[in-house]
Structures are given as C-alpha cells and as structure tokens.
N, C-alpha and C positions, 0 to 999 in steps of 0.2 A: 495449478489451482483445479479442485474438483469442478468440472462443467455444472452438475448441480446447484452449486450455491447460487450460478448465474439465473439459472431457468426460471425462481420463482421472481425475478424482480418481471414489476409490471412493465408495458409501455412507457418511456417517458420519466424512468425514476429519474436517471442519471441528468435527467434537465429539469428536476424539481424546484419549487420554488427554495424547500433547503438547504439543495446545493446551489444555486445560484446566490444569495443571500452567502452563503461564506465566502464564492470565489469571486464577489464583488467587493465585499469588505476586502479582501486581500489586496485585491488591484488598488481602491479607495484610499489605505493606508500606504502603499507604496507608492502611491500618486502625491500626495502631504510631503513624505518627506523628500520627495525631490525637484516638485514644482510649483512655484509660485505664482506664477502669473496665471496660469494655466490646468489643465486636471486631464487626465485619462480615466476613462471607465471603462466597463464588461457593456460594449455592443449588442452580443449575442449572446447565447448558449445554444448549441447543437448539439445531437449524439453525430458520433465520426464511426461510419461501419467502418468493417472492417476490412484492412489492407495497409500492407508494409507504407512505412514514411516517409519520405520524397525525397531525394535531395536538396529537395531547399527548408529541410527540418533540423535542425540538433536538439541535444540533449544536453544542457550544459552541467548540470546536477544529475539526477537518480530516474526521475516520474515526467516533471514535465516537458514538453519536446516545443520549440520557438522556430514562427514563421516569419519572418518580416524580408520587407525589400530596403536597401541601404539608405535609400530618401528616408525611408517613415526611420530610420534609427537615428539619422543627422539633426533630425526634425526634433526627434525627443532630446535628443545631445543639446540643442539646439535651447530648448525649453529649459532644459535643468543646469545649464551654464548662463543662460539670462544672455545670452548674446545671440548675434548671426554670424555665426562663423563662415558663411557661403557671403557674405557681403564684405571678408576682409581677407587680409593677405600672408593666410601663416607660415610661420617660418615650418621647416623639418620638424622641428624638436616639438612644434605646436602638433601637428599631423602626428606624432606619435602618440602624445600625451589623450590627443582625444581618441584614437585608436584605442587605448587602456580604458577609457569612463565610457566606452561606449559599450562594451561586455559588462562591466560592473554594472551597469544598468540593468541588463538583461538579466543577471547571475540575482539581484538583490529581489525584481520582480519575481523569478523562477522560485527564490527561494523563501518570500512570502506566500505564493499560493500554493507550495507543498504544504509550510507550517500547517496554515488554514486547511488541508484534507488531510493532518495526521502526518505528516512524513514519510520517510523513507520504509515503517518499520510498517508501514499497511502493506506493504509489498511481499515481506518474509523473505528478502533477498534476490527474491524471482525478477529476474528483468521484463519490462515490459510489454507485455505482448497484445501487438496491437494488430498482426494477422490474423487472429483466429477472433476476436472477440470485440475490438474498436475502446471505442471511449467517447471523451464529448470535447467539442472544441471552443475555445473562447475568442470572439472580437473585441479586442479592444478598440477604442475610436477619442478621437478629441473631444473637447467639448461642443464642439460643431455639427461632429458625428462622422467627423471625419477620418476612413481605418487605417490603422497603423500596424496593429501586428495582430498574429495570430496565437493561442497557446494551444497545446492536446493534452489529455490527461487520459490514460487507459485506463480502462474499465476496471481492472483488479484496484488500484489504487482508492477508486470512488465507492467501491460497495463497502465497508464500514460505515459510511457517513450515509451513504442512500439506505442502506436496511433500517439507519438509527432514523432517520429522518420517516419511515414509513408508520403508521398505524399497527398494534399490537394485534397479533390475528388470535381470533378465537376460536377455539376448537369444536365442534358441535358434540352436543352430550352422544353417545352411541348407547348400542345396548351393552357393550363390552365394559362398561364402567362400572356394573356394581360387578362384574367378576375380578376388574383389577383394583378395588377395594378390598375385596375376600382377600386378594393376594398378597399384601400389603403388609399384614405381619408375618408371612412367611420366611424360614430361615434358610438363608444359601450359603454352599462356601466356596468364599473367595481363594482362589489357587496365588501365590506369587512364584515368577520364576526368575532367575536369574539370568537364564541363557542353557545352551543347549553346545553339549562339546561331542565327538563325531569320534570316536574309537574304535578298533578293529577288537573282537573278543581275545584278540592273542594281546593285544595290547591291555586290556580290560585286567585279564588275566595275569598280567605283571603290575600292576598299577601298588604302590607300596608307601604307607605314610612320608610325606614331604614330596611326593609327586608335584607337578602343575597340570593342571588342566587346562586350558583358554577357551572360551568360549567365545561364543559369536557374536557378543554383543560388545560395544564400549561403556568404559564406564559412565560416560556422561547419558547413556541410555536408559540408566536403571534397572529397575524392575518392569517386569509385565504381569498385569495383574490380567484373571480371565476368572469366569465363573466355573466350576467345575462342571463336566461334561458339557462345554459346549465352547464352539470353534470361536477364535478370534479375542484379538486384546479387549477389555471392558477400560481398562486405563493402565497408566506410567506411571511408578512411584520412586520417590529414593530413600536410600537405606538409611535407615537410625535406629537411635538407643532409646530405650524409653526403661526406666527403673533393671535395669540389667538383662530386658528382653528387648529383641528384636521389634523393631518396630519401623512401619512403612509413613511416607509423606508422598499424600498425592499432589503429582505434579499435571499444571495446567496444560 
C-alpha cells in the first residue's frame, strides 16, 4: 500500500461514528441470529497502534484477527445452545460436537464483520499488515456489559469505508486556474505501447518476417498508455477492434 493514501486520513477516522455504525450492525445481526435469550454488542471501538499480534490472536478468514479467553467462548456456546453445559455431564461425543459450534461461532461473526467493511477484496490480496500501520479494535460485551471477546481490523482493510465516510474536500480557487482553463482545449498525443523486447544489433540485423519477439510484458498487462514526451504511465488499456482499426479500452 502507497503510505500516502494513509497520511491524509485525520485523527480518529478509523473510530468514526461511520465506521462504528457498520461494525455494530454486523455484530447486532450476528447476535439475532444465534441468541435468544440474550445479545452481544460493540463495547468499544479503538484505534490499535501499531505492532505484530500476540499469540492469543488468530485469523480464522482473511482481515479480521479474534481475542477471547475459553470461559467468554463456553459463555457464548453457552447462550446459543440455550443450556448450561458446565452444569451437566457430557458424554466424549458431547465435548466434541461443542468443540466444532464453538469456531462456527467465531467463523460466522468474523465473517459478518468483514461482509460489513467490504471483504476480502479491500485488501487487493495484501495480507494484513498490522506492524507498520495498526488498525482499530472491537469490545464486544454482554448485555450487562459484560467482555467477551475482542476483534482487530487493520488499517488497509478500513480506508475505503473511512475515506467514503469523510466529508468531500474542496479545493481553494488559485491563480493557476484560468491558465488550466486556457489549457483545456489543447491537443496532446497519446503514445500506446505494447512492451519493449531487448536485442543485440547482430540479432536486429537477422530478424526476418515470421520472427518472434517476446516482450516484457504479459498479456493480462495490456497496453501502456503515456503522453508523448513525458516520463511515466498516464494509464493501462486492452486491445480491441473497433470498425477494422485498432482500438484501445481503458482499463481501471
């Protein structure tokens, strides 16, 4: 992740009122459907500086990371079986079965409050990196207020939802504005390249129709588009037809 994108978010985004408002509803609705008697909610919200995840963290999905102690898990087992199970005598086969509903728990919460920040795909694959940049933590608590578990969500995963959640910034008029007006209808040309292949002139020098060339790109890469005479991609396009000429599709 570019560090820039981090640096313009304010104090405090990451523990807005509109993220807290989604990673409440998520807890909220995974609270319904597993308990009756009883409800779990968002305690807290903190920002979590930064620094590696403890051993008493997993990752049972992609983003978010789960704290708890085995009491507050038995507790919620506890709640969404409608029984006490520390007040009776299970057999093996019981002890197993609650062994299996007791991750399921955990997997179906983890895996409401990713839906709720966007999922896996706010990532762009990147695992989550909570050394260099932190994230914000959640308390869950009883209805008493009583805590049960903890959740973490790293900072890359939250900035979609905190940028969309912030105020539209406005630009102040400069003086440079009636000259990038002037500029406006001015005509440039746009270069496309292919890719760039790397031959010796002796080699240059034999090259002979039905040659190959490979260049340095793949094809899932497309094109590079650049302005002429000046350094660096402007954008990525892929190739098409358009009435029997060439023609580019800008890609996002």
């Amino acid at each position: 992740m570019n560090q820039n994108v981090v640096d313009w978010l304010p104090m405090g985004a990451v523990t807005s009122d509109a993220v807290r408002v989604k990673l409440e509803g998520a807890v909220d609705d995974w609270s319904r459907r597993w308990f009756a008697r009883t409800s779990v909610g968002v305690g807290a919200v903190r920002s979590r500086a930064p620094g590696a995840l403890g051993e008493d963290w997993r990752i049972p999905h992609q983003i978010v990371a789960v704290s708890h102690t085995p009491r507050a898990l038995a507790r919620l087992a506890n709640w969404a079986l409608d029984a006490r199970l520390d007040l009776l005598e299970p057999t093996e086969t019981d002890r197993q079965l609650v062994g299996l509903f007791e991750p399921r728990l955990l997997d179906d919460l983890v895996s409401s409050v990713e839906d709720a920040i966007g999922g896996p795909q706010q990532m762009n694959g990147a695992a989550p990196d909570w050394s260099r940049l932190g994230g914000v933590e959640i308390s869950l608590a009883d209805s008493n207020g009583g805590a049960l578990l903890t959740l973490a969500i790293p900072l890359t995963a939250l900035l979609p939802l905190t940028k969309a959640s912030l105020p539209a910034r406005t630009r102040p008029r400069t003086g440079l504005e009636p000259i990038g007006k002037a500029l406006h209808p001015t005509v440039v040309t746009v270069e496309a390249s292919l890719g760039v292949a790397h031959v010796t002139l002796d080699e240059l020098r034999g090259l002979s129709p039905g040659d190959v060339l490979v260049l340095d790109r793949r094809i899932d890469q497309g094109v590079e588009l650049t302005l002429a005479g000046v350094d660096g991609p402007l954008a990525r396009a892929g190739l098409s037809e358009l009435e029997g000429r060439l023609a580019l599709i800008l890609q996002a």
